[in-house]
C-alpha positions in Angstrom: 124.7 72.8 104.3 126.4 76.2 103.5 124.5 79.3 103.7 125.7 82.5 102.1 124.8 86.1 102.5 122.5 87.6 99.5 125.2 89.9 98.7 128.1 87.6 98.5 125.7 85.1 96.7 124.1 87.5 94.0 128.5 88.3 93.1 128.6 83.8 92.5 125.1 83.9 90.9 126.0 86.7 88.4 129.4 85.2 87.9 128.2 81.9 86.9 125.4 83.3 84.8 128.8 85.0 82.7 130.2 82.1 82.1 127.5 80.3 80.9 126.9 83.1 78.9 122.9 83.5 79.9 122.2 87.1 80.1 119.9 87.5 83.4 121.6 90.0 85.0 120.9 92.3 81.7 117.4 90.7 82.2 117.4 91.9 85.2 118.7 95.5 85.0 116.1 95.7 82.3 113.2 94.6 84.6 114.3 97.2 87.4 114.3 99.9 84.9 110.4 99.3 84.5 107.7 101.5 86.3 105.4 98.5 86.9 103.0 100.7 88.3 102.2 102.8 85.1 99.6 101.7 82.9 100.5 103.8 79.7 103.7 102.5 79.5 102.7 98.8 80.0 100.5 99.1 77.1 103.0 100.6 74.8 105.6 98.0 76.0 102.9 94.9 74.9 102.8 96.4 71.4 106.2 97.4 71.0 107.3 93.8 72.0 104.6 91.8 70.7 104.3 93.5 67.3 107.9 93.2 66.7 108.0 89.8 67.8 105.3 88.8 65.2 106.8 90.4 62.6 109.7 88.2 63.4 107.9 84.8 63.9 106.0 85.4 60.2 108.8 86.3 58.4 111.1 83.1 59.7 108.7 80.3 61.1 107.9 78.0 58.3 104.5 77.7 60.2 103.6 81.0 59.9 105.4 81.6 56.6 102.9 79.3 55.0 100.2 80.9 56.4 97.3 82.1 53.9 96.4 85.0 55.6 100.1 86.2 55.9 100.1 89.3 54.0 97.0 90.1 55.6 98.7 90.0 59.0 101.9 91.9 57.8 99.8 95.3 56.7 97.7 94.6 60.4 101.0 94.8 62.3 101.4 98.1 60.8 98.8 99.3 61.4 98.5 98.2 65.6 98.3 101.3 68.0 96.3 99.8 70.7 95.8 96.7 72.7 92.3 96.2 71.4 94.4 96.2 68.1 97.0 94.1 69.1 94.2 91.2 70.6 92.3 91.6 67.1 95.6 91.2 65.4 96.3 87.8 67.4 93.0 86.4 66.1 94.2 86.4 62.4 97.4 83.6 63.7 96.1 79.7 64.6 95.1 78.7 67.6 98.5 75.8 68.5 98.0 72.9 70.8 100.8 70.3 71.9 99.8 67.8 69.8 100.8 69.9 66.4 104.0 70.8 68.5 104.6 66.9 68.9 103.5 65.8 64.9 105.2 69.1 63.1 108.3 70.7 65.5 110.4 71.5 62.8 107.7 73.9 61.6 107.8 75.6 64.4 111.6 76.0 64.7 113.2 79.4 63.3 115.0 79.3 60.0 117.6 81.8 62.0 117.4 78.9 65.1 121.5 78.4 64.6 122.2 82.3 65.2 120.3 82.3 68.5 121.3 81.4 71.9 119.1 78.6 72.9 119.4 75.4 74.9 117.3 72.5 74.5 114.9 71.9 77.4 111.4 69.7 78.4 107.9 70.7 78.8 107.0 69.1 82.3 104.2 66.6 80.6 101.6 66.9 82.6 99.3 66.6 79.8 101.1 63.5 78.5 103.8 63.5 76.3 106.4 66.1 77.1 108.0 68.1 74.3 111.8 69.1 73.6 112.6 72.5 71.9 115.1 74.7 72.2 114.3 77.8 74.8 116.0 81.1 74.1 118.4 82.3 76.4 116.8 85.7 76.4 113.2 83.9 77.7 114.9 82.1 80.2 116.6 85.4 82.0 113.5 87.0 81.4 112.0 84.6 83.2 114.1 84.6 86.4 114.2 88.4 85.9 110.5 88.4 86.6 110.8 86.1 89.4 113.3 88.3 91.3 110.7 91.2 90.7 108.2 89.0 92.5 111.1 89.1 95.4 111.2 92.6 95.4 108.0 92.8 95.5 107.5 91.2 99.3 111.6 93.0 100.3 113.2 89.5 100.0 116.6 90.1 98.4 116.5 88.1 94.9 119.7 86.1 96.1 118.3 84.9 100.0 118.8 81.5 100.8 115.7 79.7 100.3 114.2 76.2 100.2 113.1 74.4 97.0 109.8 71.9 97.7 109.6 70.1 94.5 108.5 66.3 93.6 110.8 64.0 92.5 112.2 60.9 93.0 115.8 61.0 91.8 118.4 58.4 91.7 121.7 59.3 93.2 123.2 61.0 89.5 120.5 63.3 89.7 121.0 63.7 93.4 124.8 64.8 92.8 123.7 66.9 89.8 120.8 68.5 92.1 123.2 68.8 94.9 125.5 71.1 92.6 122.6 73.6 91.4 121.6 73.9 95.1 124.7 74.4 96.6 125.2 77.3 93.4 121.9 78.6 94.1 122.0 78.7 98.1 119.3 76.7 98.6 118.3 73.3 100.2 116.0 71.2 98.0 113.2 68.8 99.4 111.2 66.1 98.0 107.5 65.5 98.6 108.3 62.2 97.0 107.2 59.2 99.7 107.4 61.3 102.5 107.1 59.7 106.2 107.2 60.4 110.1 111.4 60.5 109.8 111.4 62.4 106.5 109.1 65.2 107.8 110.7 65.3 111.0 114.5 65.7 109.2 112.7 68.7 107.1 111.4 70.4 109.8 115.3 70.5 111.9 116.4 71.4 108.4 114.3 74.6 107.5 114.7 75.7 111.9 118.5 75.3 110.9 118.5 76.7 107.9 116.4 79.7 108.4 115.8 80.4 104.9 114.1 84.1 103.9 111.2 81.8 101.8 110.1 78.5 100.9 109.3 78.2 96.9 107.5 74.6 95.5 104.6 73.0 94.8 101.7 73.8 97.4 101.0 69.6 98.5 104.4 68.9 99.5 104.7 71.9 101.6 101.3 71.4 103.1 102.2 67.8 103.9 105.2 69.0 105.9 103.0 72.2 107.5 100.1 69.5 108.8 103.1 67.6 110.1 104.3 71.2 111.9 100.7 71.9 112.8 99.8 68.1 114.3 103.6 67.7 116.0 103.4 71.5 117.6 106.5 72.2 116.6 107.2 76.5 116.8 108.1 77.5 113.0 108.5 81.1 114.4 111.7 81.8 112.0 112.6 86.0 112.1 113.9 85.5 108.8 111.3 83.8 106.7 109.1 86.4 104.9 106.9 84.3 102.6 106.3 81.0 101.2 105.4 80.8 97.6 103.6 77.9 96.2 103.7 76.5 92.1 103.4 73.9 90.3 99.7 72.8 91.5 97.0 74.6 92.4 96.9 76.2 95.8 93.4 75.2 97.6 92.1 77.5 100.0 92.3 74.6 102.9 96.5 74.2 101.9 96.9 77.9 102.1 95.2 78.4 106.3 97.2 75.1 107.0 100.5 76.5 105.8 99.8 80.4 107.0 99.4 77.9 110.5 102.6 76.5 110.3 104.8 79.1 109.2 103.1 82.0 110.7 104.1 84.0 107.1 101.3 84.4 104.4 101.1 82.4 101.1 101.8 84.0 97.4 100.5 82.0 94.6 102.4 81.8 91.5 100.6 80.7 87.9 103.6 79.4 85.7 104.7 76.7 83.5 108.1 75.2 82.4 107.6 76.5 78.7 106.7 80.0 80.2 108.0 80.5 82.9 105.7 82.8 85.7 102.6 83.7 84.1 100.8 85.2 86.8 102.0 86.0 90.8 100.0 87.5 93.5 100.7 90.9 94.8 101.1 91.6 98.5 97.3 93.2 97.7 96.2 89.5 96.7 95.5 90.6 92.9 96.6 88.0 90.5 98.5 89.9 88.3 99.6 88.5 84.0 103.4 89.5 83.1 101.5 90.5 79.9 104.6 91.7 78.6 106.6 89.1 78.4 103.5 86.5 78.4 100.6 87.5 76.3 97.5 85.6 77.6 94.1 85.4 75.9 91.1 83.1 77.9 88.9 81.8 75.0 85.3 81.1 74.9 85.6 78.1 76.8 88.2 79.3 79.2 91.1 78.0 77.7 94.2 79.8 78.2 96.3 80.8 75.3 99.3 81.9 75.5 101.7 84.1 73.3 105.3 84.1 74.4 107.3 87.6 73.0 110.6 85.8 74.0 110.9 82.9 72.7 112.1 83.2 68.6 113.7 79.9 68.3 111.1 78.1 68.8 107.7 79.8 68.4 104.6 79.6 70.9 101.7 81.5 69.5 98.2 81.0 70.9 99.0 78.2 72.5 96.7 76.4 74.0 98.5 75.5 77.7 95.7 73.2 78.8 94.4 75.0 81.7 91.2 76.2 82.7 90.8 80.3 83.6 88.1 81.2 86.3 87.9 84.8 84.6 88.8 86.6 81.5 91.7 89.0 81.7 90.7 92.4 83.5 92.2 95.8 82.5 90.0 98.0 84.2 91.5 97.9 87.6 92.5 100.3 90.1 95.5 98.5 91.7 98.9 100.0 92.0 100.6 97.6 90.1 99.7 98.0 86.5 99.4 94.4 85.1 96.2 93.6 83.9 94.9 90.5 86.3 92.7 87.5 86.8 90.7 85.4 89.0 92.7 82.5 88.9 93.1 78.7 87.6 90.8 76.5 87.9 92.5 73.0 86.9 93.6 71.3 83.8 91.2 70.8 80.6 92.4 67.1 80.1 91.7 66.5 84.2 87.8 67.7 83.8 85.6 64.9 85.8 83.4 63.5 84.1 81.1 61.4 86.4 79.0 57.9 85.0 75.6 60.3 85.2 77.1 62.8 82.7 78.1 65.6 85.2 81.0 67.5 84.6 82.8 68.7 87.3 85.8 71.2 88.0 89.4 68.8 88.4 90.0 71.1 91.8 86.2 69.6 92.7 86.9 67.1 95.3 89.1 69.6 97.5 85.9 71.4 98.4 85.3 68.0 100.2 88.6 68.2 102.1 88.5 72.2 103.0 85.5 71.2 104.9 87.2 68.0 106.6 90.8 70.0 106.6 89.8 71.5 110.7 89.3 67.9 111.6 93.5 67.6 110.9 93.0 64.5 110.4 93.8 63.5 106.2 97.6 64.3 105.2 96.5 63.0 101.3 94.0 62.0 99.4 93.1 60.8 96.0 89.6 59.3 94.4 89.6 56.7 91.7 87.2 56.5 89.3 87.1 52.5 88.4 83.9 51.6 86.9 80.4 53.7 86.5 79.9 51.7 89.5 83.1 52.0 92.1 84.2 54.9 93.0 87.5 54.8 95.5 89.1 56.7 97.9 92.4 56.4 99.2 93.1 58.5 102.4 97.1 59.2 104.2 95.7 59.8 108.0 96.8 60.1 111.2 95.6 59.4 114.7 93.0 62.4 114.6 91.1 59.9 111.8 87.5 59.0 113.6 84.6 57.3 112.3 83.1 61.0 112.5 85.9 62.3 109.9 85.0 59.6 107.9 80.9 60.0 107.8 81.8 63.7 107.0 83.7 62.3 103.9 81.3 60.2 102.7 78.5 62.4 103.2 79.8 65.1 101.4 81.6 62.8 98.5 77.9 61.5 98.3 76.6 65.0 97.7 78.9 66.3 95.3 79.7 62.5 93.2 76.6 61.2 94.1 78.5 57.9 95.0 79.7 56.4 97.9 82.8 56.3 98.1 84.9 53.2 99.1 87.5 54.0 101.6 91.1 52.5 101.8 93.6 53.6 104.3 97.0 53.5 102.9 100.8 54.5 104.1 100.8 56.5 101.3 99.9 58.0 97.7 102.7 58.2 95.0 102.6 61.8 92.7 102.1 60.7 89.2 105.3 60.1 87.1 105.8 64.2 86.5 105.6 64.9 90.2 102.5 66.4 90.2 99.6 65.5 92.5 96.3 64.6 91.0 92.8 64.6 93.2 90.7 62.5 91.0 91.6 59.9 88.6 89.4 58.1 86.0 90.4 55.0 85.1 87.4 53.5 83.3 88.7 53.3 80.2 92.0 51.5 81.5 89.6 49.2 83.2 87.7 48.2 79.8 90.8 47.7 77.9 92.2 45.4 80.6 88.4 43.5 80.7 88.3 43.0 76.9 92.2 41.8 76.8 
């Protein structure tokens, strides 16, 4: 475990990026540049990026090439002055959804693709199938760029040694290829992957050892390990951690008091996704603010967001349709310092909607408003309801010796309320994330159950 001064570490991370040629360090000299706090100038950027960057995608996407309304869009580009403008000019280009990523790729790819610096990455898949396109260098460092703004933001130096709380469980070649990024990046990695009593205990020594300036990964592994803090009373009072930064899930409100408790730092909540990098972070005001010029979002009628990436030419994503669920349109009309227009927040995936047997439709971030009122009992470290027949509804819980037969009326009184079924409670050592490493509240698995019936 080698920890390195933010100075010393941002000459190796700078260095490195050289080699590799990826330009983030021009990224980020471009990014510091920027008065974030000016409206006027945040407007013009949008137009200036996202107009030119249409004009590219329809003169050398095939997709867009093809388009019959083409001409039609090349005299409205011209004629863009405002943002009105630009969102009316977005209307005239398809709405895209994975699935016409997955059937038709190659029309999505640019006929300049060779010329540009790219390298070929994954979406994460948690929608399903995951898809491979090449992501241009220029995204990616715009990407981190906006991440070390997020730094800035809260006075954490963009190079501090930090820990990573992801899922995954990886074999020992990706261990030793993980190993090497950390050790590059000045960071210690941790796994929310099948996490015990010895695991949580080696984490906590680790991070007290460590003393890292934040903690940045998904929100359920890092409250796993801040009950564990919480229930153990171990003192987390660490001078140089500033802030812990949760992504990859959504935060609940009962994950956020649990790991304020532990770490005695507040929460920031970062919206992003592995085609897009950070979408949305929260300012030290709380405001959930859109990089809107580097990621234009619209929320549809339905509260889909779309989203319209002025980075990424290679491989072009125009209005597409990410799969999540807004709580809010976007909001200009603000009076916050920073200018970014913001929103209210995420409110789960579209494909992870509930559907219960008596036609209710419920929110996918609905059964953690059972656990936020069970989460000052301390008692539930996981949880996950599945869905087996109209009938059966089950509920597997990861407890620990605060679990009463009180804790679990409470559970099944309110699970009655809000499912209108009782719930059927199993006790378990634990709950596996699903393949992508992401957690998942509620599964249905009627249909699975049919098809196994009828076979």
């Amino acid at each position: 475990m080698i920890r390195r001064a933010p100075a010393l570490q941002e000459k190796i991370y700078f260095t490195v990026q050289k080699l590799r040629k990826e330009p983030v360090k021009e990224a980020w000299e471009l990014v510091k540049s920027i008065d974030y706090t000016d409206k006027k100038a945040l407007k013009l950027r949008i137009l200036q990026r996202g107009k030119e960057h249409l004009s590219y995608i329809i003169q050398h996407v095939p997709f867009y090439k093809r388009l019959k309304n083409r001409n039609k869009i090349e005299n409205l580009i011209k004629k863009v002055h405002t943002i009105h403008e630009f969102h009316e000019l977005l209307q005239e280009f398809p709405v895209t959804e994975k699935k016409d990523l997955i059937q038709i790729p190659h029309h999505f790819f640019s006929d300049e693709f060779e010329k540009i610096p790219t390298y070929i990455t994954t979406s994460s898949g948690t929608t399903g199938q995951s898809i491979a396109y090449p992501k241009d260098m220029r995204d990616w460092a715009m990407s981190h760029a906006n991440m070390f703004y997020v730094l800035t933001l809260y006075n954490i130096h963009p190079h501090a040694p930090y820990i990573y709380y992801w899922a995954g469980d990886w074999g020992l070649k990706s261990r030793l290829i993980n190993y090497s990024k950390d050790f590059l990046l000045n960071r210690i990695r941790f796994t929310g992957y099948n996490l015990n009593t010895a695991k949580l205990l080696r984490q906590v020594k680790l991070v007290l050892k460590f003393k890292p300036f934040y903690i940045l990964g998904i929100p359920s592994g890092i409250y796993s390990l801040s009950t564990f803090i919480i229930n153990e009373g171990f003192d987390m009072n660490i001078h140089t951690l500033k802030r812990i930064f949760t992504t990859g899930e959504l935060l609940t409100p009962y994950q956020r008091r649990a790991i304020e408790k532990a770490f005695k730092v507040k929460t920031v909540d970062i919206y992003g996704s592995s085609e897009f990098g950070n979408i949305y972070f929260e300012c030290p005001e709380g405001h959930k603010h859109i990089f809107m010029d580097t990621n234009y979002v619209e929320v549809d009628s339905r509260g889909n967001i779309l989203i319209t990436n002025f980075f990424q030419k290679a491989f072009a994503f125009i209005r597409y349709k990410i799969g999540d669920i807004a709580y809010s349109n976007v909001i200009w009309d603000h009076d916050y310092r920073l200018a970014f227009p913001i929103i209210k927040g995420i409110s789960g995936r579209s494909s992870d909607m509930i559907k219960l047997p008596d036609g209710k439709m419920l929110p996918p971030m609905a059964p953690t408003y059972i656990f936020d009122k069970v989460s000052p009992t301390r008692s539930v470290i996981k949880f996950r309801y599945v869905l087996v027949s109209d009938d059966r509804l089950l509920l597997y819980l990861v407890v620990n010796n605060r679990y009463n037969k009180n804790v679990e009326n409470l559970i099944v009184k309110e699970t009655l309320k809000l499912f209108n079924m009782r719930p059927e409670i199993h006790l378990v050592q634990e709950i596996k994330p699903l393949n992508n490493g992401k957690e998942r509240y509620f599964l249905d698995l009627r249909d699975t159950a049919l098809k196994r019936t009828k076979k």
